[in-house]
N, C-alpha and C positions, 0 to 999 in steps of 0.2 A: 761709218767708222773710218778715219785715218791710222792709214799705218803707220805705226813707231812714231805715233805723237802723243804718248801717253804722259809723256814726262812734261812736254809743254801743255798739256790741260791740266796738270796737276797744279804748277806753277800759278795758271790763270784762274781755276778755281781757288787756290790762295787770295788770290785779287777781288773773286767775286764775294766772298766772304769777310774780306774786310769791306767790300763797298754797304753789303747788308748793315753792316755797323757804323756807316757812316763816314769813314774812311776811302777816300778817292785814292785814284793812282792811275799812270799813265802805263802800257805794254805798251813798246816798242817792237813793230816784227819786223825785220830786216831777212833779206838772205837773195842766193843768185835767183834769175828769174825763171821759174817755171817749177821752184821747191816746194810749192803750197801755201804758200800763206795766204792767198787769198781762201784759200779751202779752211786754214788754220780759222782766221779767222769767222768766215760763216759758222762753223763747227763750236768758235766759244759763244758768239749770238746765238745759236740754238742751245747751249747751254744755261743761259741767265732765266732768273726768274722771270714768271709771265707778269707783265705790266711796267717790267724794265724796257728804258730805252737806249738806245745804243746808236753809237754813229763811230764812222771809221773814214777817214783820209789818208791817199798816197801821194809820196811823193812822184814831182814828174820826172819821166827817163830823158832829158834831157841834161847841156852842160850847164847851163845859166837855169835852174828852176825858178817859179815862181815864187812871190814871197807867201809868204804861210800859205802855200799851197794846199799843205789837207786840212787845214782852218777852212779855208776856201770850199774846199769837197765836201765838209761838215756843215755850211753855215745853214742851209735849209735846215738839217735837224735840229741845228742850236739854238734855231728861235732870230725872231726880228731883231732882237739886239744887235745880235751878233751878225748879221746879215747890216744894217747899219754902220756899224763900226768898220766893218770892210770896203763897204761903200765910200765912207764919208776918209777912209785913208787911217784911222785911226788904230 
């Protein structure tokens, strides 16, 4: 259990419950480094139904990042397509 992160799983279970219906949406976690969000997130992955798949991308800590960076960190999960089309530039 995270602490005083009740309010942001309440939030994301809103999310997961519209996605049960068919309804997508993007969360955005943002914040300084070392607040939890990677904790955040693992925490709403162990919350999705079993058979759901999930995938998550960061951006880099650099000045000049990379372009669609967490597209990038994602493409394995996202399927050959999507791993193509990053390839091929598109």
């Amino acid at each position: 259990m995270l602490v005083e992160r009740e309010r942001d799983f309440e939030r994301l279970d809103v999310l997961i419950a519209a996605a049960s219906r068919g309804q997508g949406s993007v969360a955005l976690v943002c914040g300084e480094a070392g607040i939890g969000k990677t904790s955040l997130i693992r925490g709403l992955f162990a919350r999705l139904p079993r058979g759901w798949r999930a995938a998550a991308g960061g951006c880099d800590a650099l000045y000049t990042p990379r372009p669609l960076g967490p597209v990038r960190d994602m493409a394995e999960m996202l399927g050959p397509k999507v791993r193509a089309l990053l390839e091929n530039g598109d």
